[in-house]
C-alpha positions as CSV (number, residue, x, y, z in Angstrom):
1,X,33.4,-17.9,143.3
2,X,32.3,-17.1,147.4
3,X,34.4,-18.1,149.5
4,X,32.9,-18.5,152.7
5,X,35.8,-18.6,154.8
6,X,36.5,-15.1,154.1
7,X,32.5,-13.6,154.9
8,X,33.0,-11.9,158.3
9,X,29.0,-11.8,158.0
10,X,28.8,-15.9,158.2
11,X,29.3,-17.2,161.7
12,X,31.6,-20.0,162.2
13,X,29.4,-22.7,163.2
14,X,27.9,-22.0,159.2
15,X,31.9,-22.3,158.1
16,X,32.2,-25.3,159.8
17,X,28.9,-27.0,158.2
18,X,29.6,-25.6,154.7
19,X,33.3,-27.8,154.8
20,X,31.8,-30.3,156.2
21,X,29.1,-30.0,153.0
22,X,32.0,-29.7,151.0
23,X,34.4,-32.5,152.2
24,X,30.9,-35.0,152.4
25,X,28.4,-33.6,150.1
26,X,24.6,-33.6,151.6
27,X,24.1,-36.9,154.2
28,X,27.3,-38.6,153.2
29,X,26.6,-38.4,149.1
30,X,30.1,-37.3,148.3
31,X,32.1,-39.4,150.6
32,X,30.0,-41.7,152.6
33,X,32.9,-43.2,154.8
34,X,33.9,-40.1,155.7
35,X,30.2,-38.8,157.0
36,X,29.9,-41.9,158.8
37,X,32.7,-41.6,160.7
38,X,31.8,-38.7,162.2
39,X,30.1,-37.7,165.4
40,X,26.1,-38.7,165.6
41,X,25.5,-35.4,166.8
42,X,27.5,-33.6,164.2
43,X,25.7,-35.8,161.6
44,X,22.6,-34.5,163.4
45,X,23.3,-31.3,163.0
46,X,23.8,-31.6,159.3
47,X,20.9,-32.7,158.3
48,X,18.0,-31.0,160.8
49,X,17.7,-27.6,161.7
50,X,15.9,-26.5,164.9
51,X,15.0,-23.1,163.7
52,X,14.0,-23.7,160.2
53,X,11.1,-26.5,162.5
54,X,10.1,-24.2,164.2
55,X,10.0,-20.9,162.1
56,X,9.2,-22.5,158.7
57,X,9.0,-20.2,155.8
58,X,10.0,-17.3,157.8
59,X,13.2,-18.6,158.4
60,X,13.9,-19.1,154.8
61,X,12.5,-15.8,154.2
62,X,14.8,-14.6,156.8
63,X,18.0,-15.6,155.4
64,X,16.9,-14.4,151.4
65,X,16.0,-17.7,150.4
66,X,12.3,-16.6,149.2
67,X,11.8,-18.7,146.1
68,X,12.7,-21.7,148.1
69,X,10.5,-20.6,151.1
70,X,7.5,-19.9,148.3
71,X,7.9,-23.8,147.0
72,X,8.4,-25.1,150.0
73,X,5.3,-23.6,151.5
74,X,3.0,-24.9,148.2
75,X,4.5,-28.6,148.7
76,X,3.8,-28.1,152.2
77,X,0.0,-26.6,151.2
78,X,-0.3,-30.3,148.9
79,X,1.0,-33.0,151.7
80,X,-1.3,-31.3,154.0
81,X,-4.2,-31.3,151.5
82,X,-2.9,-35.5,151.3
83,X,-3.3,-35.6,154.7
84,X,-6.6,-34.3,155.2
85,X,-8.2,-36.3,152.2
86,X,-6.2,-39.5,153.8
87,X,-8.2,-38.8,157.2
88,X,-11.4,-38.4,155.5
89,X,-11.3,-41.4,153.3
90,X,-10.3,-43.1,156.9
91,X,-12.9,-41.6,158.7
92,X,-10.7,-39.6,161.3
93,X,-10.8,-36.6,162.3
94,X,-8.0,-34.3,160.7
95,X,-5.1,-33.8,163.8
96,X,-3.7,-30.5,163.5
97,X,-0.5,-32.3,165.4
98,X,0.3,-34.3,162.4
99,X,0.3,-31.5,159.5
100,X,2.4,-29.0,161.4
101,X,5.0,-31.8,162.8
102,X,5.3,-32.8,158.8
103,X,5.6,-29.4,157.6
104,X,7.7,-28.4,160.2
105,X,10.2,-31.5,159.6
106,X,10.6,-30.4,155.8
107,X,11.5,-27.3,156.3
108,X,14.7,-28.5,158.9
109,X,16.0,-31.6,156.8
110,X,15.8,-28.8,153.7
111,X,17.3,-25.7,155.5
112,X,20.9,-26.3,156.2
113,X,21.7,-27.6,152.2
114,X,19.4,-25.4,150.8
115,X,21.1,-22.6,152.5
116,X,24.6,-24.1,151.4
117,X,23.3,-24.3,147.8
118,X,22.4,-20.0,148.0
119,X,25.2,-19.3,149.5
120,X,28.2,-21.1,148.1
121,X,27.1,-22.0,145.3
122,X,25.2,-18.5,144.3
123,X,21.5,-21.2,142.9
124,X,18.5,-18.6,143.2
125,X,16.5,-21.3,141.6
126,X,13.0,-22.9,143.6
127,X,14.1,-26.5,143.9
128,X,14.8,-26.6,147.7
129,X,16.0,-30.1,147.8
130,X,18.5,-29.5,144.8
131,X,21.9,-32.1,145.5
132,X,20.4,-33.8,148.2
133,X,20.3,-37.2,146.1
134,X,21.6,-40.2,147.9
135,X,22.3,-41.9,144.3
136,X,26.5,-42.9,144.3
């Protein structure tokens, strides 16, 4: 089994959100008491990832995760197909503003888990959101 505390390769603010994904599971699902005790902006931190916003798919890409930067990108490719036939049947004009902000928010709440999930525990599979189930 990895064990990321040894990787000289993973940089310690990575070590520090893996424990915390070990100790609390994804948004409090393992021990909720625990995750809500801690810091907002360490909660924050958690769950959204700046880069993954604003790269996207590249910053999957980047970090080897290219089956889940592929499935992101077609559900991304369908909510923005949704969003366009939304604004026609409303009679809007499509806003550009909306389909990138969307896209670009499910890529960060996915990165930082997703990332867990490839690295400790080794799942090359496509499911980007796999464990992220608030069900206790």
């Amino acid at each position: 089994m990895y064990n990321y505390h040894d990787d000289a390769n993973l940089s310690k603010s990575w070590k520090d959100l893996f424990e915390l994904f070990d100790k609390c599971g994804f948004n409090g699902g393992k021990d909720p008491f625990a995750y809500k005790a801690l810091p907002f902006w360490t909660r924050s931190r958690a769950q959204f990832n700046f880069l993954a916003f604003i790269f996207g798919p590249f910053y999957f890409l980047f970090k080897g995760m290219f089956r889940i930067a592929f499935s992101i990108f077609l559900f991304v490719i369908g909510l923005i197909g949704l969003l366009i036939l939304f604004d026609l049947i409303l009679g809007t004009n499509p806003s550009g503003f909306w389909t990138s902000s969307a896209s670009g928010v499910i890529y960060a709440l996915s990165a930082n888990y997703a990332y867990y999930n490839y690295r400790v525990n080794g799942y090359r599979g496509w499911n980007p959101f796999l464990g992220m189930s608030r069900a206790h």
